[in-house]
Biopython code that builds the backbone (N, CA, C, O; Angstrom):
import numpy as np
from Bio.PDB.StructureBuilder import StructureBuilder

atoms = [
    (1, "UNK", "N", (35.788, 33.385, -10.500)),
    (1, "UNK", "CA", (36.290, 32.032, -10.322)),
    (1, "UNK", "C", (35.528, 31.310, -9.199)),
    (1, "UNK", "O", (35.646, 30.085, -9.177)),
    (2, "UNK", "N", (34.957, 31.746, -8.500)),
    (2, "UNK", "CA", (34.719, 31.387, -6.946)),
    (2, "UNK", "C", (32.851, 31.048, -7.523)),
    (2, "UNK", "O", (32.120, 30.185, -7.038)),
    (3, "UNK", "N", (32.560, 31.829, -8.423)),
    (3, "UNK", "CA", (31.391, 31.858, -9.042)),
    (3, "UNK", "C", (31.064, 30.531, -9.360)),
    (3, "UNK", "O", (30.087, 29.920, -8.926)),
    (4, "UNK", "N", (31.898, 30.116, -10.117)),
    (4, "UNK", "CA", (31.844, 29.138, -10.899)),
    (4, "UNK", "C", (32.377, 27.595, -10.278)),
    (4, "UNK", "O", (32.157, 26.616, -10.992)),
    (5, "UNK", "N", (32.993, 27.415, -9.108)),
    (5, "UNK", "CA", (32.926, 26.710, -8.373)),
    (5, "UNK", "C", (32.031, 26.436, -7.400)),
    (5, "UNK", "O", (32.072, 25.387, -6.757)),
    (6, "UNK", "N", (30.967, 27.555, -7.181)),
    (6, "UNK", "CA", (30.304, 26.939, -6.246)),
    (6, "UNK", "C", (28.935, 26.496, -7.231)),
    (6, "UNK", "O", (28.275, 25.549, -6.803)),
    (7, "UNK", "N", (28.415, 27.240, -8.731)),
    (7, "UNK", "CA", (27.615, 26.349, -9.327)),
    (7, "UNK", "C", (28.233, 24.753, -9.488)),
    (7, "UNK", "O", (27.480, 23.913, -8.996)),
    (8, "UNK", "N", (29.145, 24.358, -9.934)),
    (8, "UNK", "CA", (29.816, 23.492, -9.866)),
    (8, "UNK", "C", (29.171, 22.235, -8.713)),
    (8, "UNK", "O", (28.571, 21.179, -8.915)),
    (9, "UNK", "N", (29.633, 22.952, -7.422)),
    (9, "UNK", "CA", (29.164, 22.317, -6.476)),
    (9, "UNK", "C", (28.034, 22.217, -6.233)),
    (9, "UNK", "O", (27.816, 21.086, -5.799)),
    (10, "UNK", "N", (26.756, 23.088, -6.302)),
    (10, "UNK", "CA", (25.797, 22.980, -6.970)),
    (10, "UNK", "C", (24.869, 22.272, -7.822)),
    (10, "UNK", "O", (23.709, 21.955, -7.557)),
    (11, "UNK", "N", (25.813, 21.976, -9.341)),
    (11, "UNK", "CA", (25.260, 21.121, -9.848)),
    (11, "UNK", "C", (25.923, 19.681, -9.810)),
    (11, "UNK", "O", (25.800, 19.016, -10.839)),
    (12, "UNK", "N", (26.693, 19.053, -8.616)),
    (12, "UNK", "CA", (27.444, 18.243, -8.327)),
    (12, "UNK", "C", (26.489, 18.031, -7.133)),
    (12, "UNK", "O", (26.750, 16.837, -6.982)),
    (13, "UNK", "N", (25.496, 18.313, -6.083)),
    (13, "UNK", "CA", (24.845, 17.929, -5.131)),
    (13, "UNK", "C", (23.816, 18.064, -5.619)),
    (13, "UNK", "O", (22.985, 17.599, -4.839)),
    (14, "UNK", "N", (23.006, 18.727, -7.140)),
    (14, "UNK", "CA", (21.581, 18.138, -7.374)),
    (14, "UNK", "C", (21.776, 16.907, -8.332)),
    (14, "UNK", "O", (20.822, 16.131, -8.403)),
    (15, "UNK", "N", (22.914, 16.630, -9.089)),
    (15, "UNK", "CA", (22.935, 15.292, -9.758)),
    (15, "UNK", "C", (22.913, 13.946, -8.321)),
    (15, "UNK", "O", (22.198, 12.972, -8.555)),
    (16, "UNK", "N", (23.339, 13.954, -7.553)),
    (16, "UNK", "CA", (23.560, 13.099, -6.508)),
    (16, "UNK", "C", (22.173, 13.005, -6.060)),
    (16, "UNK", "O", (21.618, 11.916, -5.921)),
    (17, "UNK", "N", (21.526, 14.272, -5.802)),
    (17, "UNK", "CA", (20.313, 14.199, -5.282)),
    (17, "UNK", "C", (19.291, 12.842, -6.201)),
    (17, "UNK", "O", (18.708, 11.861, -5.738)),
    (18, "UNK", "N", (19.421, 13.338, -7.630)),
    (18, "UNK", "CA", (18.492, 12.645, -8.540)),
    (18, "UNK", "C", (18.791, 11.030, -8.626)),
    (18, "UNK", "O", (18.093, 10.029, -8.792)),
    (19, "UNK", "N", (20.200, 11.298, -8.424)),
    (19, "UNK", "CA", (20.341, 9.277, -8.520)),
    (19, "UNK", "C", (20.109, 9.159, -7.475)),
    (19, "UNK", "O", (19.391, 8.177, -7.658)),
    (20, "UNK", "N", (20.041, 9.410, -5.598)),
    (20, "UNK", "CA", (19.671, 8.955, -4.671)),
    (20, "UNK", "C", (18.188, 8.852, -5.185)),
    (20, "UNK", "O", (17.846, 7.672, -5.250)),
    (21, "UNK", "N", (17.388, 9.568, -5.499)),
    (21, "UNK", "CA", (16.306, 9.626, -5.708)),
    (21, "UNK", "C", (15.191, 8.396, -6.537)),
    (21, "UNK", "O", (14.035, 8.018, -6.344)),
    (22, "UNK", "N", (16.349, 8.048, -7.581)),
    (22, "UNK", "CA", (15.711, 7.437, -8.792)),
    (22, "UNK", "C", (16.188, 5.787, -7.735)),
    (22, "UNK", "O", (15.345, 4.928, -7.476)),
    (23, "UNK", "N", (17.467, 5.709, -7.348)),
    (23, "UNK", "CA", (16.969, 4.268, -6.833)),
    (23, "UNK", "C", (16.242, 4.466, -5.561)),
    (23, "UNK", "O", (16.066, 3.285, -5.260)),
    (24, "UNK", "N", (15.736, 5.104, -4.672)),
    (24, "UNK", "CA", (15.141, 5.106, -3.555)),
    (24, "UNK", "C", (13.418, 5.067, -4.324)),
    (24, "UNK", "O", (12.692, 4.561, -3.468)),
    (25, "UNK", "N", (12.862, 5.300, -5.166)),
    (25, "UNK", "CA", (11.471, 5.280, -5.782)),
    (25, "UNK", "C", (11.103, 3.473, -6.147)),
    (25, "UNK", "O", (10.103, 2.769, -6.003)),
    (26, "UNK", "N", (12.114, 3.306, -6.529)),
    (26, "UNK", "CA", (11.471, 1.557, -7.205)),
    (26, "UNK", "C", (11.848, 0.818, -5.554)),
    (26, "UNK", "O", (11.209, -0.203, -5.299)),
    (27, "UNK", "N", (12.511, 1.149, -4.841)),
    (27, "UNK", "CA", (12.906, 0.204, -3.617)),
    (27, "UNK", "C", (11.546, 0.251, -3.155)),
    (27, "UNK", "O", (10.950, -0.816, -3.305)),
    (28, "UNK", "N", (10.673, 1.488, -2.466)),
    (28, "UNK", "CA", (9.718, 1.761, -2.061)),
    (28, "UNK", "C", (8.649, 1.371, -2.685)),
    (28, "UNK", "O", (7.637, 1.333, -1.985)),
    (29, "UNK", "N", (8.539, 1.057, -3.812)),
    (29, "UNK", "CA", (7.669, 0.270, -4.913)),
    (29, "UNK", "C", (7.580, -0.834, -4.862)),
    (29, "UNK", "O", (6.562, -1.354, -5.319)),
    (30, "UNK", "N", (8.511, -1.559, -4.341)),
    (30, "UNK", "CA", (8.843, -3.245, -4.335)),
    (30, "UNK", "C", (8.203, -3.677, -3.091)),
    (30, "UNK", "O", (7.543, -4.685, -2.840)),
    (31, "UNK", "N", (8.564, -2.647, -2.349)),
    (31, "UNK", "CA", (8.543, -3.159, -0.985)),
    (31, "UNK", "C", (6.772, -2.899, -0.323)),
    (31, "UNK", "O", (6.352, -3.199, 0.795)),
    (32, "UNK", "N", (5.883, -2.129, -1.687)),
    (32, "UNK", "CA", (4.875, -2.429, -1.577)),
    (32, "UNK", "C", (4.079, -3.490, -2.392)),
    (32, "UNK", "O", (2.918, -3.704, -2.043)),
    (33, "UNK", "N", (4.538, -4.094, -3.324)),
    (33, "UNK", "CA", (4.092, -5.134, -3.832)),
    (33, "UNK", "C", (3.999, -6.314, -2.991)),
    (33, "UNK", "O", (2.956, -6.927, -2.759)),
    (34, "UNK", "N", (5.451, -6.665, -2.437)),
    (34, "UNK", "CA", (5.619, -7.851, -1.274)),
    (34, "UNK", "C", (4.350, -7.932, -0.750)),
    (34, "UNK", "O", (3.730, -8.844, -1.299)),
    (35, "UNK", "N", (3.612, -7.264, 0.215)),
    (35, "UNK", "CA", (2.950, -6.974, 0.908)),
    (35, "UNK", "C", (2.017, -7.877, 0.302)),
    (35, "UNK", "O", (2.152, -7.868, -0.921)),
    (36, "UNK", "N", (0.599, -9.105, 0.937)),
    (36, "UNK", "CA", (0.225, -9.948, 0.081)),
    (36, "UNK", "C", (-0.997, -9.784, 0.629)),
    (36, "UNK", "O", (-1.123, -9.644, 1.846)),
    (37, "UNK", "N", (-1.930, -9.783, -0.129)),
    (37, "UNK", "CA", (-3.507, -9.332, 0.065)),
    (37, "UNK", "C", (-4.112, -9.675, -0.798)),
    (37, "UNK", "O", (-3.831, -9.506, -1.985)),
    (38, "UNK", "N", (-5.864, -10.688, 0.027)),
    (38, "UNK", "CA", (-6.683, -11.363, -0.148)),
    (38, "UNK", "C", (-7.826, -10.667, -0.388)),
    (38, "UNK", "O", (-8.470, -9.987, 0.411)),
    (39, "UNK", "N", (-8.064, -10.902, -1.674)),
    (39, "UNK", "CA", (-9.450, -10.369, -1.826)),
    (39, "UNK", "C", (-11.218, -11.236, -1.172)),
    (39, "UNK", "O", (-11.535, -12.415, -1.010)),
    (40, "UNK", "N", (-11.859, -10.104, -0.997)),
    (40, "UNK", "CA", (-13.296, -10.308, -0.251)),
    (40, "UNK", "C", (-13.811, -9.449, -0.766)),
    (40, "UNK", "O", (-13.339, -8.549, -1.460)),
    (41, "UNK", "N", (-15.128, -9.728, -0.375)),
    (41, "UNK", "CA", (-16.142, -8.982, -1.263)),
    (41, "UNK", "C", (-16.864, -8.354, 0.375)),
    (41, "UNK", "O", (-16.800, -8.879, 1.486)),
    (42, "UNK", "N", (-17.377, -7.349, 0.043)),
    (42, "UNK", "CA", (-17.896, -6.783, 0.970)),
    (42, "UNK", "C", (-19.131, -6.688, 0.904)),
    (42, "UNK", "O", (-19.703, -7.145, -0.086)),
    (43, "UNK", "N", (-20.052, -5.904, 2.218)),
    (43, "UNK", "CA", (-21.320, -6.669, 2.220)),
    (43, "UNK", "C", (-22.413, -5.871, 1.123)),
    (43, "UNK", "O", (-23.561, -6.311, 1.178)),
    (44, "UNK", "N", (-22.284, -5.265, 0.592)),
    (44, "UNK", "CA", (-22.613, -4.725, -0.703)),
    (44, "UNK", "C", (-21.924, -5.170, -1.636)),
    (44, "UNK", "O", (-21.832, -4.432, -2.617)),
    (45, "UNK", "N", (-21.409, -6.124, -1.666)),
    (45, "UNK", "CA", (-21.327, -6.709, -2.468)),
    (45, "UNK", "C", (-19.666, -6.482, -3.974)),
    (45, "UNK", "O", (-19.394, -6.966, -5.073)),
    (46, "UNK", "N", (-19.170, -5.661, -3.192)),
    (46, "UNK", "CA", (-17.750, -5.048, -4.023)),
    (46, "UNK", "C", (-16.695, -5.995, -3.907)),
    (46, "UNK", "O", (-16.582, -6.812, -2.993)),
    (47, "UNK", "N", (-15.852, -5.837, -4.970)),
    (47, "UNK", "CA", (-14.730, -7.054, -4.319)),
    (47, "UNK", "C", (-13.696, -6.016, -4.080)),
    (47, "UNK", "O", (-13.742, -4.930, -4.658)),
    (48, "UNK", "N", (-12.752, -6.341, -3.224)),
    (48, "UNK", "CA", (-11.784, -5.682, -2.318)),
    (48, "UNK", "C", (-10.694, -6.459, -1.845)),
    (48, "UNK", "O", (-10.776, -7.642, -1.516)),
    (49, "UNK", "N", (-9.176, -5.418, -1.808)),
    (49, "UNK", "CA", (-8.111, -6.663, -1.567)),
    (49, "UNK", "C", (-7.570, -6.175, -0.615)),
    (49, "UNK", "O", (-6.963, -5.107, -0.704)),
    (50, "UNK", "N", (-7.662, -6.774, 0.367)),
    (50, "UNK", "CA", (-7.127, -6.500, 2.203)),
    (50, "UNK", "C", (-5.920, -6.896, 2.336)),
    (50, "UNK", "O", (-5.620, -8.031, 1.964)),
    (51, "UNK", "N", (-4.895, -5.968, 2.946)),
    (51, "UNK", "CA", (-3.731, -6.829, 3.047)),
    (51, "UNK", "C", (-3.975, -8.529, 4.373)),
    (51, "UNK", "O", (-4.895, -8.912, 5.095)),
    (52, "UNK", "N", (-3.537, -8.689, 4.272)),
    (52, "UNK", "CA", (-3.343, -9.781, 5.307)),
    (52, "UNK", "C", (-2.879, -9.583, 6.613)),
    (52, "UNK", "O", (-3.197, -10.254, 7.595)),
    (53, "UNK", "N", (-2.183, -8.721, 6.582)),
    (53, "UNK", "CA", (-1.634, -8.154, 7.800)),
    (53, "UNK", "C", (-2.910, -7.883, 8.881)),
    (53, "UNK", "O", (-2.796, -8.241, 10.053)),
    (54, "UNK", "N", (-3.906, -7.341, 8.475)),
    (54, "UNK", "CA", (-4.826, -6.753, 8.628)),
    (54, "UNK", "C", (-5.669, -7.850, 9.592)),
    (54, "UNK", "O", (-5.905, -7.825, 10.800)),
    (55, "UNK", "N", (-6.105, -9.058, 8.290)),
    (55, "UNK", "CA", (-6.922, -10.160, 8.711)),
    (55, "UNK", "C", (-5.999, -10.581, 9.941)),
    (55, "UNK", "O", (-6.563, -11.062, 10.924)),
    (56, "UNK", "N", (-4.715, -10.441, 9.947)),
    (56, "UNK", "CA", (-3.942, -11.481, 11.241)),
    (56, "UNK", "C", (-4.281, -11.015, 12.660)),
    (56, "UNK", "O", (-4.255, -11.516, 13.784)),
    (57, "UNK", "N", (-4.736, -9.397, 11.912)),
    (57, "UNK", "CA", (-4.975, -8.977, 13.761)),
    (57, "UNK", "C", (-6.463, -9.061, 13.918)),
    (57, "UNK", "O", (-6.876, -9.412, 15.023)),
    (58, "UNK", "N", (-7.486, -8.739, 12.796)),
    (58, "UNK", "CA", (-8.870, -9.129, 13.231)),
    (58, "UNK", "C", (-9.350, -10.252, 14.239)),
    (58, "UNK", "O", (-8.859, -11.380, 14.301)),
    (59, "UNK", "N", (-9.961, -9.968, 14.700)),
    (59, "UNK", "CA", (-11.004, -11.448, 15.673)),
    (59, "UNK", "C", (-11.611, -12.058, 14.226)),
    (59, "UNK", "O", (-12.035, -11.551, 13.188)),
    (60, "UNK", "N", (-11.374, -13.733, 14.843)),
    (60, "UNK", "CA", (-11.882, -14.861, 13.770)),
    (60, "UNK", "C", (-13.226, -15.309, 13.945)),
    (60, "UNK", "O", (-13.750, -16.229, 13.316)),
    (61, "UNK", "N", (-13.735, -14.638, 14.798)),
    (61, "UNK", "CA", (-15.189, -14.532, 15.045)),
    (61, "UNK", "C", (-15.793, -15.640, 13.427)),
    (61, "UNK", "O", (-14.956, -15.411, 12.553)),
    (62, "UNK", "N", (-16.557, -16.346, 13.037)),
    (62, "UNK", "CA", (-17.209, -16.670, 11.824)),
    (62, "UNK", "C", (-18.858, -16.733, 12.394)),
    (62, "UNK", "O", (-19.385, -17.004, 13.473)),
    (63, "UNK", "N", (-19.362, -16.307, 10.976)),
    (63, "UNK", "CA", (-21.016, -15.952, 11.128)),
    (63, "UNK", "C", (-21.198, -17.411, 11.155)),
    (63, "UNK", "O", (-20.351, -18.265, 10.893)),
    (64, "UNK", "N", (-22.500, -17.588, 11.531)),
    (64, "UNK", "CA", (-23.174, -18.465, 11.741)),
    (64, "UNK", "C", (-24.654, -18.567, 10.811)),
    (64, "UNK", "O", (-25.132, -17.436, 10.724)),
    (65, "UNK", "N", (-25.349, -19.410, 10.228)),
    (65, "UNK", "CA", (-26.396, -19.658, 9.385)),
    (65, "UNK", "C", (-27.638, -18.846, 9.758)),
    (65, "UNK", "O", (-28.311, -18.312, 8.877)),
    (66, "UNK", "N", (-27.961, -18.745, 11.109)),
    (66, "UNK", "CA", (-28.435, -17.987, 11.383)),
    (66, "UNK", "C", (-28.372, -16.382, 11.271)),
    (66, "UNK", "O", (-29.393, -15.711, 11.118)),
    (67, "UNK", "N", (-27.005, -15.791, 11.367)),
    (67, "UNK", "CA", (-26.488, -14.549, 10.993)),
    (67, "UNK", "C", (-26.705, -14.473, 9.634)),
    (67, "UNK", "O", (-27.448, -13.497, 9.529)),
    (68, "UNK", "N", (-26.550, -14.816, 8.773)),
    (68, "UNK", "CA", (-26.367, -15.346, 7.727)),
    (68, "UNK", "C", (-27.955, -14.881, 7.063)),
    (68, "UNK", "O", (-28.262, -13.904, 6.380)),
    (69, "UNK", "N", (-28.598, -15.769, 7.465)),
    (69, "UNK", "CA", (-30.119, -15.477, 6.937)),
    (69, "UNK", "C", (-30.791, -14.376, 7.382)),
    (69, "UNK", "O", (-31.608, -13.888, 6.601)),
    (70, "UNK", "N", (-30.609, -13.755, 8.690)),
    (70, "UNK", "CA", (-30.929, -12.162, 8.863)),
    (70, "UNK", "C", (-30.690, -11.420, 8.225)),
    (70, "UNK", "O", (-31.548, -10.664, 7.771)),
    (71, "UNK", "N", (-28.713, -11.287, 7.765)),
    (71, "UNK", "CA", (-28.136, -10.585, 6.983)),
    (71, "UNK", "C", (-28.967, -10.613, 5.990)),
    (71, "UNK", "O", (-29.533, -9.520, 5.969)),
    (72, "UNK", "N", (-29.501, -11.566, 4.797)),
    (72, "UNK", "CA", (-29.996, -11.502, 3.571)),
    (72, "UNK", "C", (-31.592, -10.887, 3.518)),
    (72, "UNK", "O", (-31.963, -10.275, 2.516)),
    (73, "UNK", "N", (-32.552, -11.115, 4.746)),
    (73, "UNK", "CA", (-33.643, -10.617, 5.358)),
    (73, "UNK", "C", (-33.575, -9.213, 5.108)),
    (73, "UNK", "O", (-34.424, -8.688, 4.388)),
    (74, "UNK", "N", (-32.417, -8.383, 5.760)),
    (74, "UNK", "CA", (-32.245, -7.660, 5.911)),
    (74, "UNK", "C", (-32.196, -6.537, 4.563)),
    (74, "UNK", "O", (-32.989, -5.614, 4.379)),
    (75, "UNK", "N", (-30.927, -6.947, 3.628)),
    (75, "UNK", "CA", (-30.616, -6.468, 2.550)),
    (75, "UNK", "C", (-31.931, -6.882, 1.541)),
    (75, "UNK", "O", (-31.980, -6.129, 0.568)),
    (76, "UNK", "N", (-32.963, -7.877, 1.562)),
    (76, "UNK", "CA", (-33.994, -7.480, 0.765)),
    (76, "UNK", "C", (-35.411, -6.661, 0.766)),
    (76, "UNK", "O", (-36.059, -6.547, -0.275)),
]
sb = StructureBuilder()
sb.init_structure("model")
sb.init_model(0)
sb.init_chain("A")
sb.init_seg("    ")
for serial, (resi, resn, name, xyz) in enumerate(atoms, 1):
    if name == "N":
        sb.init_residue(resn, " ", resi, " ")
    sb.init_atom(name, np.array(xyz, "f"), 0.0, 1.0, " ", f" {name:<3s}", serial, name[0])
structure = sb.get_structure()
């Protein structure tokens, strides 16, 4: 008798487990979509999607025409 109450309990704390489980997977899913990211192409030329978060903490430093035309000097 004692057998059979504690599978019981048993299979009464892995069903609980699976529904905590099944809604805790799509929450964590959502909550990476939110997340909003700008694509750039990198200097080879790939395109790539950065979160934003990212760009907010970078330095806004911007190249200059001069940078610019080395860079291409460079890569040919």
């Amino acid at each position: 008798m004692e057998e059979k109450k504690n599978r019981r309990k048993f299979i009464g704390e892995a069903i609980k487990a699976l529904v905590v489980s099944a809604i805790a997977i799509p929450t964590v899913a959502t909550a990476k979509e939110k997340s909003k990211t700008v694509k750039m192409l990198t200097a080879d030329g790939k395109l790539v999607e950065v979160d934003e978060s990212v760009l907010n903490k970078a330095s806004r430093k911007k190249a200059n025409n001069k940078d610019i035309m080395n860079w291409i000097k460079a890569k040919s």
